[in-house]
N, C-alpha and C positions, 0 to 999 in steps of 0.2 A: 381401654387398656391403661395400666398404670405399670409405671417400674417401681419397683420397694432394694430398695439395697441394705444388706445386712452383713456385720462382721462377727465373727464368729476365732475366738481367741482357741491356738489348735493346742489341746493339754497333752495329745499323746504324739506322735514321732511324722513329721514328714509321708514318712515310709509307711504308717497304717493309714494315711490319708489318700495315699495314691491306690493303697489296696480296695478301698473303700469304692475309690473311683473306678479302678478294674473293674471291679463286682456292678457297677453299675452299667459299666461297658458293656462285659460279658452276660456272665450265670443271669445276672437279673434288667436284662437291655429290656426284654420285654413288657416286665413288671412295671420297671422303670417309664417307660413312656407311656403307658396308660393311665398312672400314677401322675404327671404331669398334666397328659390331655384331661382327666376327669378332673383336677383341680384347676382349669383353665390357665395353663401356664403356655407359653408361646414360646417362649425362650428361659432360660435359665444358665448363667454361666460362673465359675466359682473361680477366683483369683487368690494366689496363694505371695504372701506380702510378710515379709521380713522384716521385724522392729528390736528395737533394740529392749523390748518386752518379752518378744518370744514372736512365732510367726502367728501370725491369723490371714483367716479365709476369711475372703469378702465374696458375699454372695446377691448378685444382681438377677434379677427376673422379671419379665416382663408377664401381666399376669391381668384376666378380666376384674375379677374382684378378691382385693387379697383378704378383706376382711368375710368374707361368707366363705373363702378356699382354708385359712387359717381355723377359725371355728369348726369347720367338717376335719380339717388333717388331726386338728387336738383328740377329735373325739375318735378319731379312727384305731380299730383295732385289726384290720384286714392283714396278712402275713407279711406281706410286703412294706407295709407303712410299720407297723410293730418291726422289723429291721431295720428298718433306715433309718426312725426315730432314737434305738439304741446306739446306730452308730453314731450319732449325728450328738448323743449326751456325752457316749464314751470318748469320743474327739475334740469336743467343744466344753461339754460341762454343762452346756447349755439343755435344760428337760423341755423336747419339743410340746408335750401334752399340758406342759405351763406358760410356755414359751412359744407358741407353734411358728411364729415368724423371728425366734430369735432376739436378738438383744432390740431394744426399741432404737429406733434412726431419725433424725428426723433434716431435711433437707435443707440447707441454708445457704444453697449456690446454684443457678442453672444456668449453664450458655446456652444456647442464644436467649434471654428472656423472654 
C-alpha cells in the first residue's frame, strides 16, 4: 500500500465542489465505490484549504499501486470515469487523461521516520 497526496488548485466556486461531492454521495455512491475498489484504492479523502491564492483540494489516498491504477484511470472511457474526469478538469483545470494523478507531489517530510 502506498499514500500519494495531491493538490488540486479549485478554479470554479466552493459551492460546485461540494455539488460534486453530493453527486458522489448520492446519484453516483454506487459507481463511485466500485470506481475506487477496482483501482485498488482503500481510502481516499479530500481537504478543502484556503490560501491566499485561491482555495485548493488536497487530495490524499491510500492506494495498492498508483502507478498501474493511474495508467488504467487515464485510459478509461467507462461512463462513470468519463464524469468524474470532466468534473475533476472543470474544477481543477487539471486534464485527468494527461494528468491521471494530478499535479506531480513529491514527499519531503515524514513523521515518524
Amino acid at each position: 500500500m502506498e499514500t500519494i497526496v495531491r493538490a488540486f488548485p479549485l478554479k470554479k466556486s466552493v459551492e460546485d465542489l461540494e455539488a460534486f461531492v453530493e453527486s458522489l454521495r448520492a446519484e453516483w455512491k454506487e459507481s463511485a465505490a466500485k470506481f475506487y475498489r477496482g483501482y485498488g484504492v482503500a481510502q481516499e479523502s479530500w481537504h478543502l484549504q484556503e490560501t491566499n491564492a485561491g482555495p485548493w483540494v488536497i487530495c490524499v489516498t491510500v492506494i495498492d499501486d498508483s502507478a498501474q491504477a493511474a495508467a488504467n484511470y487515464a485510459k478509461s472511457t467507462e461512463k462513470f470515469q468519463s464524469w468524474f474526469k470532466e468534473k475533476v478538469h472543470s474544477l481543477s483545470g487539471i486534464n485527468p487523461d494527461e494528468q491521471p494523478l494530478g499535479p506531480q507531489t513529491r514527499q519531503i517530510f515524514s513523521w515518524p521516520e
